[in-house]
Backbone as CSV, one residue per row, in Angstrom:
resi,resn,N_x,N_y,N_z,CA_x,CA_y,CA_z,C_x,C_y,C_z
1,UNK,10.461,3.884,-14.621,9.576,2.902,-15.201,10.256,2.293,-16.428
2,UNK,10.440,0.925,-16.240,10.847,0.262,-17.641,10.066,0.246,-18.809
3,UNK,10.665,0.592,-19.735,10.445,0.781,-20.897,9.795,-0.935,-21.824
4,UNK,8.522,-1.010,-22.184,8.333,-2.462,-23.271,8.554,-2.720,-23.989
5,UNK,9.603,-3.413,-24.679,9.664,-3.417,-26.271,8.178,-4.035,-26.908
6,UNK,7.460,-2.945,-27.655,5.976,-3.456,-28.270,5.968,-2.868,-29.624
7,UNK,5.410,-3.597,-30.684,5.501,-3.287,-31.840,5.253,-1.962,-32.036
8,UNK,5.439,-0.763,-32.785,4.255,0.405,-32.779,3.328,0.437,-33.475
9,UNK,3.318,-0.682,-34.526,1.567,-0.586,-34.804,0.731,-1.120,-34.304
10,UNK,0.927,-1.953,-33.109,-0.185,-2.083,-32.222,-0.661,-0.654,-31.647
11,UNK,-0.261,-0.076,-31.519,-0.932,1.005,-30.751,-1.704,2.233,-31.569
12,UNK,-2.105,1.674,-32.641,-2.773,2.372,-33.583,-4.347,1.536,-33.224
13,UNK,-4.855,2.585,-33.228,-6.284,1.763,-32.551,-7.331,0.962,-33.831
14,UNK,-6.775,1.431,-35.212,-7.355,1.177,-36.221,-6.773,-0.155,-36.869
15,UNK,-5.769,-0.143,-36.286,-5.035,-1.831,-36.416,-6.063,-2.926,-36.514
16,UNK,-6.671,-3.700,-37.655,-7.380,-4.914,-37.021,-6.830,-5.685,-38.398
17,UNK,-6.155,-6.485,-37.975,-5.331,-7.412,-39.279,-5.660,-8.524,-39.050
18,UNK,-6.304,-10.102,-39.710,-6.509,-10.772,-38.942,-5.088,-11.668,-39.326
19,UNK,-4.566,-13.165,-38.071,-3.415,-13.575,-38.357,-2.945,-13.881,-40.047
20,UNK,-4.098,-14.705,-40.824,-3.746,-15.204,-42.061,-3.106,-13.760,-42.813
21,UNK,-3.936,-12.810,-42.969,-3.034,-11.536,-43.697,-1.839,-11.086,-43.669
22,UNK,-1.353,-10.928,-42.619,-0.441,-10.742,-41.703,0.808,-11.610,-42.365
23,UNK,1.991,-10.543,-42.248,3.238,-11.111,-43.161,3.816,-11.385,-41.820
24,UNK,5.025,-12.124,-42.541,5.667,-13.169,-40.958,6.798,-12.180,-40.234
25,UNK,7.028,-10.778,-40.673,7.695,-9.868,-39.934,6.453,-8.988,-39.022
26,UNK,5.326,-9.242,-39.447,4.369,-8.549,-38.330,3.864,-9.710,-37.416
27,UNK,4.003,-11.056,-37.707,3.327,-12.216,-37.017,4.395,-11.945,-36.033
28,UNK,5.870,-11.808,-36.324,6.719,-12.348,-35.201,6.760,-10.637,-34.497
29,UNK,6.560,-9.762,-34.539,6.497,-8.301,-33.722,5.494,-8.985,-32.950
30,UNK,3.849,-8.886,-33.322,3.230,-9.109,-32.312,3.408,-10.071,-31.550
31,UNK,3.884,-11.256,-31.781,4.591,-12.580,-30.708,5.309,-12.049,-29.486
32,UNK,6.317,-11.296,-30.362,7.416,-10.724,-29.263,6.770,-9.877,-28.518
33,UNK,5.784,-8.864,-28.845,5.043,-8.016,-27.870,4.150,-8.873,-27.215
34,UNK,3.430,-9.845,-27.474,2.974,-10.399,-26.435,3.929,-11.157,-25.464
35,UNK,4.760,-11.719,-26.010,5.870,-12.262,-24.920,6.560,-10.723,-24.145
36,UNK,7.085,-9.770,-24.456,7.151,-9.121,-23.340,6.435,-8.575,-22.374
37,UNK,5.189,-8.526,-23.009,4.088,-7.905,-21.995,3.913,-8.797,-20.663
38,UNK,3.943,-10.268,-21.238,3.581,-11.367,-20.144,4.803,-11.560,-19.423
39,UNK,6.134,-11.354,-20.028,7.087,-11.560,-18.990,7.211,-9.858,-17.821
40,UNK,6.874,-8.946,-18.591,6.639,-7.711,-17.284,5.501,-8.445,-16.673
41,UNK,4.223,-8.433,-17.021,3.701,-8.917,-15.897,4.186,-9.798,-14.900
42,UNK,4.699,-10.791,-15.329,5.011,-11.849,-14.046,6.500,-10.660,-13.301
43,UNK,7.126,-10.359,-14.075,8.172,-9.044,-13.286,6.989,-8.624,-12.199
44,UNK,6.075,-7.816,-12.744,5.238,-7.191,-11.553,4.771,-7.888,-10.479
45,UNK,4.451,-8.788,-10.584,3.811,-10.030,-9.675,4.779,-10.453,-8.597
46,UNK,5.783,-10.680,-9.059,7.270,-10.914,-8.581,7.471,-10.004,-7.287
47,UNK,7.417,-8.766,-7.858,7.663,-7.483,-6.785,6.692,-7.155,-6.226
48,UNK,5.401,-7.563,-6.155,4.469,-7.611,-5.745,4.340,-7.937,-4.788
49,UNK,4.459,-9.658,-5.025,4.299,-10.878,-4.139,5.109,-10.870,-3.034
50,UNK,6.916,-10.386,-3.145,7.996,-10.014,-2.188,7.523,-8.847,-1.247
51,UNK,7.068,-8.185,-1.494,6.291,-7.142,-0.890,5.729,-6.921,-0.141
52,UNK,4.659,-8.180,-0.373,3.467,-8.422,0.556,4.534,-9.138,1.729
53,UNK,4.723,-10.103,1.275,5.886,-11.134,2.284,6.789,-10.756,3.075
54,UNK,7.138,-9.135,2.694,8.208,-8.645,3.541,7.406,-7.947,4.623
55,UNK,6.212,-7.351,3.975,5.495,-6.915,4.893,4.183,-7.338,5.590
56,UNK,4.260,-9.058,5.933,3.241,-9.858,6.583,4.533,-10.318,7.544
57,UNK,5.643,-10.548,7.338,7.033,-10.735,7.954,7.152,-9.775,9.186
58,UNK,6.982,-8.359,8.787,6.982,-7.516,9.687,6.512,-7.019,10.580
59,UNK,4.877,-7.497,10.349,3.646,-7.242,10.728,3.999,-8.558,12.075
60,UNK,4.389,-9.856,11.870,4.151,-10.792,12.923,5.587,-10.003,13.711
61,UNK,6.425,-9.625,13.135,7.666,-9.287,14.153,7.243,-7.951,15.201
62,UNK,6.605,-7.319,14.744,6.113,-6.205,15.636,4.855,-6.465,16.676
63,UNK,4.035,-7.801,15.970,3.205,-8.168,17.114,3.763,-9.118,18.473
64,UNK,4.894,-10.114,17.445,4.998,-10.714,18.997,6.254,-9.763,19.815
65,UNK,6.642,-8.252,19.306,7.305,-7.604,20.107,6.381,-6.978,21.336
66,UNK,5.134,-6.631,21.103,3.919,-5.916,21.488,3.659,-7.193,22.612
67,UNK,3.883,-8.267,22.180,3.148,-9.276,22.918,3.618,-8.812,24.557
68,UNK,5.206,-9.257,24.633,6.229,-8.706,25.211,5.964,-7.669,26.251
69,UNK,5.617,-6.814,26.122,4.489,-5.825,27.049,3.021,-6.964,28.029
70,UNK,3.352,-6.233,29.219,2.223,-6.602,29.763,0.780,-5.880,29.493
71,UNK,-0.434,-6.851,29.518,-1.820,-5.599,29.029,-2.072,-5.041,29.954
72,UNK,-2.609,-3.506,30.079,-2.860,-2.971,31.208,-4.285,-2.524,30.723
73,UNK,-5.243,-2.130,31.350,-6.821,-2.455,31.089,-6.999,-1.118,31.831
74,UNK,-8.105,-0.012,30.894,-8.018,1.159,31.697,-9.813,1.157,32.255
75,UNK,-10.169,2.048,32.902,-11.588,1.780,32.900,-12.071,2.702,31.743
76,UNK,-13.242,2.177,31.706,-13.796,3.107,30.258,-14.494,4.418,31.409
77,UNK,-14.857,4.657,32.082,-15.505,5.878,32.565,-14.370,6.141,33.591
78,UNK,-14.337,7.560,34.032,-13.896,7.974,35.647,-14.638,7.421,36.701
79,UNK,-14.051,7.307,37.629,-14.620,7.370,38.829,-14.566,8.496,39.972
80,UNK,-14.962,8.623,41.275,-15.117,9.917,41.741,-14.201,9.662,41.992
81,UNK,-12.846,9.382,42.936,-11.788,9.709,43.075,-10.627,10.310,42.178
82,UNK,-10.958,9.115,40.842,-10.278,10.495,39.705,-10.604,11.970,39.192
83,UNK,-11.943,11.838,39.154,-12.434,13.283,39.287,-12.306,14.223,40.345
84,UNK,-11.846,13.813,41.768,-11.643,14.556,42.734,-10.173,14.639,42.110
85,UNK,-9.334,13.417,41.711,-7.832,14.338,41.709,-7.844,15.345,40.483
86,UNK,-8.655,15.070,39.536,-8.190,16.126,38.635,-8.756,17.505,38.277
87,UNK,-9.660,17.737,39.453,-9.902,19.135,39.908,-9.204,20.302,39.705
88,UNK,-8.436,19.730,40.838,-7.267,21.184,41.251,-6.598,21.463,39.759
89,UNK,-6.194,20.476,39.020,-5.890,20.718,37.777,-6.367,21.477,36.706
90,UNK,-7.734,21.185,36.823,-8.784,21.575,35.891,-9.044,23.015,36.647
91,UNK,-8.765,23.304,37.576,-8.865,25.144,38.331,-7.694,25.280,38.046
92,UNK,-6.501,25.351,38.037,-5.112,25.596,37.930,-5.237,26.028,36.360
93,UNK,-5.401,25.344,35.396,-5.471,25.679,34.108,-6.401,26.301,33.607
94,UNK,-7.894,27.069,34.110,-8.781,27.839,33.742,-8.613,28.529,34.451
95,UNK,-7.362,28.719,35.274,-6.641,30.005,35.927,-5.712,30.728,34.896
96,UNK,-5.390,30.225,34.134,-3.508,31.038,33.621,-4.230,30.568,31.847
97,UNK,-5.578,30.609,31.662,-5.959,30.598,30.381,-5.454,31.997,29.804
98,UNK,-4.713,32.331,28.705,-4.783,33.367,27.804,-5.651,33.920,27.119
99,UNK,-6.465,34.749,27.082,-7.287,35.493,26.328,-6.857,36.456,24.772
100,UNK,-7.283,36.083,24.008,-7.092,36.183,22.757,-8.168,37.086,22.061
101,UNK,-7.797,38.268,21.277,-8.701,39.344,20.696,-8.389,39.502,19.844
């Protein structure tokens, strides 16, 4: 994590100076801390924004790979012929179940 250059008496919570008081070596600290704060932000935004873009980029490349595939449509219930084939299966495997104690 990058480090901000920010004045350190801003971060005294008891700080409340208003501008006129304020000598022109504390006017120009807080300037500069507000100018770095706003240039990290737009930094963040930056890497943000690339981010999203790389990964809305990726998102269409994997759909029209998917497209590419034909759809195959299953039924939502069995029917009796599948249930007749998967019988013998369903006895075959509640044959050779392991019992556990």
């Amino acid at each position: 994590m990058e480090q901000i250059p920010v004045a350190d008496f801003l971060f005294d919570a008891d700080y409340k100076k208003p501008v006129a008081q304020m000598s022109v070596e504390e006017f120009r600290d807080v300037a500069n801390s507000l100018q770095a704060l706003a240039k990290h932000g737009r930094d963040v935004q930056k890497v943000y924004g690339e981010g999203l873009k790389r990964s809305s980029q990726g998102h269409c490349e994997m759909v029209e790979k998917l497209e590419t595939f034909p759809i195959k449509e299953y039924p939502a219930t069995e029917g009796r012929i599948r249930k007749a084939l998967r019988l013998p299966k369903t006895y075959l495997a509640s044959g050779i179940n392991n019992e556990t104690c």
